[in-house]
C-alpha positions in Angstrom: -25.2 17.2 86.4 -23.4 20.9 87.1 -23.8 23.7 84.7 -19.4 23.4 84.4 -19.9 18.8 83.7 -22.3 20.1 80.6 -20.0 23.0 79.3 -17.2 20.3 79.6 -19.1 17.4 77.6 -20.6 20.5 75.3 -17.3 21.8 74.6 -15.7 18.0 73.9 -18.0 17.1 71.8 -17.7 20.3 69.9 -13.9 19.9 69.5 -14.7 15.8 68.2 -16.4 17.4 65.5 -14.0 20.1 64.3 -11.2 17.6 64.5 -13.8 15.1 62.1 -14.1 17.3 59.9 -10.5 18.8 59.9 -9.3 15.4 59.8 -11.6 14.1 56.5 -10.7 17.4 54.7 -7.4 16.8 55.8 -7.7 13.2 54.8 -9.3 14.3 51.4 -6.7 16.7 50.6 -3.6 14.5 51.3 -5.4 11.2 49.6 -6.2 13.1 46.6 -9.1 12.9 43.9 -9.8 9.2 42.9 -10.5 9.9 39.5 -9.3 12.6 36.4 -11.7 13.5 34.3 -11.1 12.8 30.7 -11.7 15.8 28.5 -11.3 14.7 25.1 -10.0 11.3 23.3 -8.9 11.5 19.5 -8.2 8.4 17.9 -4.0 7.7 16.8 -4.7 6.2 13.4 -1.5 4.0 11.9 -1.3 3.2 8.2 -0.3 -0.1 7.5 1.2 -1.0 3.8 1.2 -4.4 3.0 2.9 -5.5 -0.7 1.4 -8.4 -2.6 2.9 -9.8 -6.0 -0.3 -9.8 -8.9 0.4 -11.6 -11.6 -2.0 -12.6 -15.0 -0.8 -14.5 -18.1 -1.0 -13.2 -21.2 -0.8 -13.8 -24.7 2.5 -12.0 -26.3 2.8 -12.5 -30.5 6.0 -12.8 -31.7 7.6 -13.1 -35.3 8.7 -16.0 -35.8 12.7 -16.9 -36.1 13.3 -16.7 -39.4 15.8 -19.3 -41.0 16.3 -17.8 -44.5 17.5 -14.3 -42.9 18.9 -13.3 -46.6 15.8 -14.2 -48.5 18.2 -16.6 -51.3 15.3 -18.9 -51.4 12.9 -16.5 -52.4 15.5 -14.9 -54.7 16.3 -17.8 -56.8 12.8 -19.1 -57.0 12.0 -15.3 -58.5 14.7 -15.1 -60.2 14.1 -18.7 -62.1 10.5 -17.7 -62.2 10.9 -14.5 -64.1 13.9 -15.9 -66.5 11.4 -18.6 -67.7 8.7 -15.7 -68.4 11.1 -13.2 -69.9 12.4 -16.5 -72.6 9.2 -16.5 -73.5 9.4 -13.1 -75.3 11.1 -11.6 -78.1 14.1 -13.9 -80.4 17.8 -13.7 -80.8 19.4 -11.2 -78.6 16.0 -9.7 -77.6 14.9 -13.1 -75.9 19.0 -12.8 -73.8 17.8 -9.6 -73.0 14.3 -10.0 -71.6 15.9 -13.9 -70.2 18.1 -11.1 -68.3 15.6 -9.2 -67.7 13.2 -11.3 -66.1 15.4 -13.0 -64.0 16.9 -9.5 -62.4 12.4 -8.5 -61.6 11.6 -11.9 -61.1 14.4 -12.1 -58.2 13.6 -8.5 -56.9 9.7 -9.6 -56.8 10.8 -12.9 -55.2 12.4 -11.2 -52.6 10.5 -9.2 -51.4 7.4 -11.9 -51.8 9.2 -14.0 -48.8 10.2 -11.0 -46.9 6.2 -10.4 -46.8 5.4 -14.3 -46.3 8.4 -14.0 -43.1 7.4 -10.2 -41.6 3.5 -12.1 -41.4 4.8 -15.7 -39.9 4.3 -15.2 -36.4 4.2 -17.4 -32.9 2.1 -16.8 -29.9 3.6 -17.8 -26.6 2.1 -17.1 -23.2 4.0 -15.4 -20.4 3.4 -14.5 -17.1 3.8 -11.4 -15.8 4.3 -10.2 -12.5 4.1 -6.7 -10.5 4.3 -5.9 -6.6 1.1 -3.8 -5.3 0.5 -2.1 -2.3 -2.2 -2.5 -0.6 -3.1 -0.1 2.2 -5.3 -0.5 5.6 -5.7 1.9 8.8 -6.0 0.8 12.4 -5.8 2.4 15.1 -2.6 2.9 17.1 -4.0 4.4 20.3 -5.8 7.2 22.3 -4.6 10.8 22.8 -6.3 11.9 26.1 -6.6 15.2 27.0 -7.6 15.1 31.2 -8.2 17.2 34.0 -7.0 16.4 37.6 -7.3 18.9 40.4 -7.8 21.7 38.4 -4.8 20.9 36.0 -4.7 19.7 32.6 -2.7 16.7 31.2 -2.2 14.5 28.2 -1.5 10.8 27.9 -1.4 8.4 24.8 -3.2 5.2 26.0 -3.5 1.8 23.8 -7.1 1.2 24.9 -9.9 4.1 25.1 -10.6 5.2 28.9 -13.9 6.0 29.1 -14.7 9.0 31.1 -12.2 8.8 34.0 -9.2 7.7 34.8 -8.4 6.2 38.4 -6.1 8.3 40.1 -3.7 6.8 43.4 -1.5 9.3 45.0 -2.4 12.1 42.7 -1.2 9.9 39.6 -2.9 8.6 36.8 -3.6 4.6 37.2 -2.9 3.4 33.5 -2.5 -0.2 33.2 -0.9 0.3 29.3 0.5 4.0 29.1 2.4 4.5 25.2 5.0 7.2 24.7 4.0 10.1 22.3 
């Protein structure tokens, strides 16, 4: 072999080598990195408010209807009641007088006696009573992900957390569920 055959094959494989490693930085910068880096991921927290009806029975106490609204019964027994007593006392016009007398208190007292019996004559029913409650939970909605590809930073709301990276194909992010912010 000459001295000008080994410069030659020297020189070629030289050049193979530059163009290799042209070619892979070439190829490197035109496919791109294969993953971002994922900076930070905060958690997208939804509350969820779900109404229920709660209902309990309960004992309510009533008065009782009253049938006598005007109290006569109670009235006239009085009023008969106190008559007989007042009779009883005193002659002659005196006895009119108390007779009068007695009738008018024995009436009042009467009265007022089944006024007392009615305002205490009571019923117990039970009713059930009803009222709409909220009941609150939290779940989470999502990811906000804060990422760094080629030097550049980004942010992406993702339904499932992405771990450290996220694959990257043709300089874009490879999300398989990507939500809108």
């Amino acid at each position: 072999m000459d001295a000008s055959m080994i410069k030659g094959i020297a020189i070629g494989v030289s050049s193979i080598a530059v163009l290799g490693a042209v070619g892979t930085a070439g190829y490197k910068v035109v496919s791109g990195p294969k993953y971002a880096e994922v900076v930070s991921v905060k958690e997208v927290k939804e509350t969820i408010e779900t109404p229920r009806e709660e209902c309990a029975d309960r004992v309510v106490t009533r008065r009782a209807p009253v049938q006598d609204q005007h109290r006569v019964t109670g009235t006239v027994i009085g009023a008969a009641a106190g008559g007989l007593l007042g009779s009883q006392i005193g002659g002659g016009s005196g006895r009119t007088v108390a007779t009068i007398a007695g009738a008018a208190a024995g009436g009042y007292v009467g009265n007022r006696v089944q006024k007392n019996m009615q305002d205490k004559d009571v019923v117990q029913s039970t009713e059930r009573r009803c009222k709409t409650v909220i009941d609150t939970s939290e779940r989470i909605a999502g990811y906000d992900v804060a990422y760094r590809l080629d030097g550049k930073e980004g942010a992406v709301r993702l339904a499932q957390h992405p771990g450290p990276q996220i694959p990257v194909k043709d300089g874009q992010l490879q999300i398989v569920n990507p939500q809108t912010k």
